[in-house]
C-alpha positions in Angstrom: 0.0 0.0 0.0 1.4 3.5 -1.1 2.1 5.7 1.8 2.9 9.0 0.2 1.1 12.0 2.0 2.1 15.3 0.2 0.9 18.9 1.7 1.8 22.6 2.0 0.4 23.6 -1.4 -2.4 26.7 -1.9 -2.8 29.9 -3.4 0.3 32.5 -3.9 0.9 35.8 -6.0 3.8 35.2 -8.7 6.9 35.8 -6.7 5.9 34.0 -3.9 6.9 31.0 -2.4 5.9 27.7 -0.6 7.0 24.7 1.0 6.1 21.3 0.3 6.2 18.4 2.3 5.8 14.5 1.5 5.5 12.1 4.3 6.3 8.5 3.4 7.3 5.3 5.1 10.4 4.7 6.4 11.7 1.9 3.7 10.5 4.0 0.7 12.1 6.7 2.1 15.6 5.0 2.7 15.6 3.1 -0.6 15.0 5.4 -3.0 15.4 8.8 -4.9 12.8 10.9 -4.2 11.2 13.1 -6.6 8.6 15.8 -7.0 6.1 15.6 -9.9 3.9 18.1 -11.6 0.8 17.7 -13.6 -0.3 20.9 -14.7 -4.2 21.1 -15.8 -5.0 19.2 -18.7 -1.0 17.9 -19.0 1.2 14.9 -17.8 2.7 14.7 -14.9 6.6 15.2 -14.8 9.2 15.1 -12.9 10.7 18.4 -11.9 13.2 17.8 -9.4 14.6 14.9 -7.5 17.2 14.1 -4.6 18.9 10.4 -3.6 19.1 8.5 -0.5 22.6 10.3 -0.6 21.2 13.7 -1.0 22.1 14.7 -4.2 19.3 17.0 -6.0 18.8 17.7 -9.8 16.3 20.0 -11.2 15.2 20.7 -14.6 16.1 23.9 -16.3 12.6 26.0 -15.8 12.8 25.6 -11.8 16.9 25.7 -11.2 17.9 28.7 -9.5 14.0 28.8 -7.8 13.4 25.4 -6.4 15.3 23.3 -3.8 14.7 19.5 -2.7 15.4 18.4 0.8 15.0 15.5 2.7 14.5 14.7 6.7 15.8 11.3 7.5 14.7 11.3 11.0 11.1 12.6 10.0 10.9 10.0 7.1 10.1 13.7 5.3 10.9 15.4 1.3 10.6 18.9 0.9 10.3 21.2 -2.3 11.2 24.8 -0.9 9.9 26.8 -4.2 10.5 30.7 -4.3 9.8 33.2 -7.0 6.8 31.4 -8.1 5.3 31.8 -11.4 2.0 30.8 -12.9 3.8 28.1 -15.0 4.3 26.4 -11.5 0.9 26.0 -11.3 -0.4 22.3 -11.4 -0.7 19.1 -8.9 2.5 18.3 -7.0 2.8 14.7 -6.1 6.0 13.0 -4.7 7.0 9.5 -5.2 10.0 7.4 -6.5 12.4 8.3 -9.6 12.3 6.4 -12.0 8.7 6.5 -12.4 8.9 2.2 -13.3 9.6 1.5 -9.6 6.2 3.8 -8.4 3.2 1.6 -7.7 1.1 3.8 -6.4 0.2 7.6 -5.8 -0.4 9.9 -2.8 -3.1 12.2 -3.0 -0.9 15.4 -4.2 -1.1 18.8 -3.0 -2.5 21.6 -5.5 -0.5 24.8 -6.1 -1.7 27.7 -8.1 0.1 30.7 -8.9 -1.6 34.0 -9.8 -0.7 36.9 -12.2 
């Protein structure tokens, strides 16, 4: 059973900024790269930035510079710290496993939506 609980998102101004949170279990958490997704309305979901059990983080190119993954070993706990937030940002953010072919299952997301 997928145990993926992702919060924090809501309603900002463009140049604002949030903090997400996902919540897993313990041997997800330790196992695995982490990653962020985003399905913007009427899109796919894709991956927009990820970290390893080691703590590395990539991002891709629209987000660098803006986002920032982190992870909390003790609190089982991924973060996506996103500042200067535009309405591209907008969409469903879900976390889960990178690649995508190990995920089994998704977690609820949390929405974010960006205003002009």
């Amino acid at each position: 059973q997928v145990q993926l609980v992702e919060s924090g998102g809501g309603l900002v101004q463009a140049g604002g900024s949030l903090r997400l949170s996902c919540t897993t279990s313990a041997s997800t958490f330790n196992s695995n790269t982490m990653g962020w997704y985003r399905q913007p309305p009427g899109k796919q979901r894709k991956l927009v930035a990820r970290i390893t059990k080691f703590g590395d983080s990539h991002y891709v190119e629209a987000v660098k510079g803006r986002f920032t993954v982190s992870r909390d070993a003790v609190k089982n706990t991924v973060y996506l710290q996103m500042n200067n937030l535009q309405p591209s940002d907008s969409g469903m953010y879900y976390c889960n496993k990178v690649p995508e072919s190990a995920i089994t299952g998704w977690g609820r997301g949390t929405q974010v939506t960006v205003s002009s």
